[in-house]
N, C-alpha and C positions, 0 to 999 in steps of 0.2 A: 724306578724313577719316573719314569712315563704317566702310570699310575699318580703317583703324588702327584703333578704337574695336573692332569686331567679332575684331581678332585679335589687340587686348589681354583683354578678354575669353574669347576661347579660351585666352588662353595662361596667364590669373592660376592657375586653377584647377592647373594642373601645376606652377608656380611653388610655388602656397603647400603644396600634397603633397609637393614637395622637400624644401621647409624642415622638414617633419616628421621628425624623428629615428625610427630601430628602436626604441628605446626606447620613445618616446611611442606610436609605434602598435601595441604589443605593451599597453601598457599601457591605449590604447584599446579593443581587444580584450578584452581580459581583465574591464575595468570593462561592457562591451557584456554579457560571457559569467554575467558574478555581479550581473545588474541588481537593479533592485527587484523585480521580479517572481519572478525567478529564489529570491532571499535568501527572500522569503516564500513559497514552494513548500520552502524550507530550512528556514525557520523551523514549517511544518505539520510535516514528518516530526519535528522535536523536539517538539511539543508533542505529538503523537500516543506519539512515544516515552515520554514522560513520565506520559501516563494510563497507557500500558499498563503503568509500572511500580505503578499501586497506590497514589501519591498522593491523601491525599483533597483534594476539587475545591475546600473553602473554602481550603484549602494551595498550591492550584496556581498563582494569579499571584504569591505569594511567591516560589516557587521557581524560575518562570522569570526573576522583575525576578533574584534573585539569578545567575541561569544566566547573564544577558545577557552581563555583560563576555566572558565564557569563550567565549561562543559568537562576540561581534565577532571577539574574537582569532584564533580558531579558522576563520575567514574570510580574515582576513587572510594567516594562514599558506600556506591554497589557493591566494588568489590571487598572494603572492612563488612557490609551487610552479608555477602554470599559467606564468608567467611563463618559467621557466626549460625547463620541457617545449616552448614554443613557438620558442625559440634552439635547442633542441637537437635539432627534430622536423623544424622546416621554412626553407625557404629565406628567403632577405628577398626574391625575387619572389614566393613563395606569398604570403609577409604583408604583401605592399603589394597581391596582389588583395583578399585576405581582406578587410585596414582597408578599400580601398574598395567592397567589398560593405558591411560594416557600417555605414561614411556613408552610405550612400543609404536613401531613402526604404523601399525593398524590407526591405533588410538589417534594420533597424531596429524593421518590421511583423514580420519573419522572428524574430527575438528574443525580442520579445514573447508571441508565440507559443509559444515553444519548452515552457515550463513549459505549458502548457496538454495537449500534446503528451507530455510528461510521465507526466504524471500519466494520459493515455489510453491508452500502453503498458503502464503499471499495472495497470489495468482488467483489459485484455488478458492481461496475463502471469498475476494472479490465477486468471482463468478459465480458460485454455487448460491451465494447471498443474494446476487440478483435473479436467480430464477424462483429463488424461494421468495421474496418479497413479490415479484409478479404472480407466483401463485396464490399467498396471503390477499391480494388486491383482489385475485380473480373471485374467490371464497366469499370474499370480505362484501362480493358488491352481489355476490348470488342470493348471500345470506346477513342482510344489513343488523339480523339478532344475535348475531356471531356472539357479542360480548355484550350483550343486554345483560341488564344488573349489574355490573363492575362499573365503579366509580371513574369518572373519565371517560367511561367510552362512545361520549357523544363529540369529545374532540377528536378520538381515532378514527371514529366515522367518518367527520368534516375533513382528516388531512386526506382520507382514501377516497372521498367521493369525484367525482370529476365535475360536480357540477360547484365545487367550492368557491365561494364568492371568489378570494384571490386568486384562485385560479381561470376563472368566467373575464375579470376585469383583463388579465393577462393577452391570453387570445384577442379580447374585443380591440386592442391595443394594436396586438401585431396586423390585426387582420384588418383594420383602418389605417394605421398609421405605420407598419413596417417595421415599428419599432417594439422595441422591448427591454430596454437595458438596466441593467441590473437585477432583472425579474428572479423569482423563485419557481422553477419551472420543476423543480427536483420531482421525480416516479410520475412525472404527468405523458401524457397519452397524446402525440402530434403526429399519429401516423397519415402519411395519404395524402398531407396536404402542402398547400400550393403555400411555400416559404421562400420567396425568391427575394432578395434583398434586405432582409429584415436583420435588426439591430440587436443581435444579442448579446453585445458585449457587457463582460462584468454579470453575465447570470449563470445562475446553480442552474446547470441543466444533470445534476447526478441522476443518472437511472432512469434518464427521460427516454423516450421509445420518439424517436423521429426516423425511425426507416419506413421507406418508402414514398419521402419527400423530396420536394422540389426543391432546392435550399441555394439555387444556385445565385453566387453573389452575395451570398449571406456571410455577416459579420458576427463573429467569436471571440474578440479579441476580450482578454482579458479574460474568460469564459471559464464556470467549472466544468469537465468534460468527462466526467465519471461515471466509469459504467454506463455509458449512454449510448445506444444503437443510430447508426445513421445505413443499417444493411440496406443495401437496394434504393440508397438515394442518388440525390445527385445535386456535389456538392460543385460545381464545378466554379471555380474563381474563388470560394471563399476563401474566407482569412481565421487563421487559428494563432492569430500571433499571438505571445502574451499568455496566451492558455494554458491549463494544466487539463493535458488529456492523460487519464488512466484507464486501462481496462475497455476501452470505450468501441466497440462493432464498427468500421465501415467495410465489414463484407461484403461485397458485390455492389458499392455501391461506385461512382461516375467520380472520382477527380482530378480530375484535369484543374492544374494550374492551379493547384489548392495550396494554400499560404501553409505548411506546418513546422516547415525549418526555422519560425520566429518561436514555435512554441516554447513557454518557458519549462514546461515538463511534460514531458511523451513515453511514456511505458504501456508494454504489454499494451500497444494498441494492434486492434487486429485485423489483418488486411487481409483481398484475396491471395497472395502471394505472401501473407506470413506474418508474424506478428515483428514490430519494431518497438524495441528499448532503447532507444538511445541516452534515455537520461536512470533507467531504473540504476 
């Protein structure tokens, strides 16, 4: 009796995975792949999309309650899409191991995971991206023949040079007038210098190199803050309100009384004491 009992038990389990149609395990899949975790790692890039258009912040859960339907829909559509990419990608043996990965306990931890994972690739590609584009500038200005004979490449020269009209009128700006607002400062070169109250709000400062500056009492607000080094300055009093900082160095550098709890978005910034996300 024991016996029978033991290898109906063995056998329920294969029984009731039979009964499961392609369908239902594609669609298992697919509900596994867009879980909650996942939609709300979906739902951050939209909200982050949405500051950095400029909306002001007593406006912004209007606008997402408004956004919502479009955005379920817009879910939905992925996932009839993922649906159809999984018939037409992989076998129905591939997708009955798949489904029973995803039932078990592993698969399931595995998932959950995944967004987490995510977002640590991010990190990653943020960083790695700007060491590579500093060293593409370093190349770029060693060897101004880099890309001679390729069409275009007297514009990629103009954006990488430092002596780019737009970029010459910028400086002459801060360095007269303190100001600079709205500039395009984005992979430009401000190391060393004396930035003490000057007006940057509303400017791409993505991947600008200001470590080692003076910067104290300087204004951010509204500011893009990305991937931007401030190591070894000294920010003291400024204001980052309004700002989306990402990815962005103040290693070792001075703030004292620095404005960043107005910021509109702050991740994976990186301090001597450690990085802070409070909005990733």
């Amino acid at each position: 009796m024991k016996k029978i009992i033991i290898l109906l038990l063995l056998y329920l389990p294969f029984t009731l995975f039979a009964e499961v149609s392609l369908e239902e395990k594609i669609e298992f899949i697919t509900s596994s792949e867009l879980s909650p975790e996942v939609m709300e790692s979906f739902s951050g890039f939209s909200k982050f999309g949405l500051e950095a258009s400029g909306i002001d912040s007593e406006d912004f859960d209007k606008v997402l309650a408004i956004m919502e339907p479009y955005f379920d829909r817009y879910l939905d559509k992925i996932k009839e899409e993922l649906k159809t990419v999984y018939k037409e990608s992989f076998t129905e043996e591939e997708i009955n191991s798949y489904y029973l990965f995803l039932s078990s306990s592993s698969g399931k931890s595995f998932m959950k995971k995944m967004p987490l994972l995510a977002n640590k690739i991010m990190e990653i590609s943020f960083s790695m991206s700007q060491d590579m584009l500093e060293e593409f500038t370093e190349d770029l200005m060693e060897n101004p023949d880099l890309f001679k004979g390729i069409e275009g490449s007297d514009e990629i020269g103009s954006l990488m040079d430092p002596s780019n009209p737009l970029l010459e009128n910028n400086l002459v700006e801060i360095e007269e007038n303190k100001i600079c607002m709205y500039c395009n400062l984005s992979f430009a070169s401000l190391t060393g210098r004396n930035l003490d109250g000057v007006d940057f709000s509303g400017s791409n400062l993505q991947g600008a190199d200001l470590s080692n500056s003076s910067l104290i009492g300087s204004n951010f607000d509204s500011a893009t803050v990305v991937d931007t080094k401030f190591n070894g300055s000294n920010l003291t009093s400024s204001n980052f309100s309004n700002s989306i900082i990402e990815s962005a160095d103040f290693r070792n550098a001075t703030i004292k009384d620095v404005n960043f709890e107005d910021a509109e978005y702050l991740c994976n910034a990186m301090f001597s004491d450690g990085t802070r996300n409070f909005d990733c």
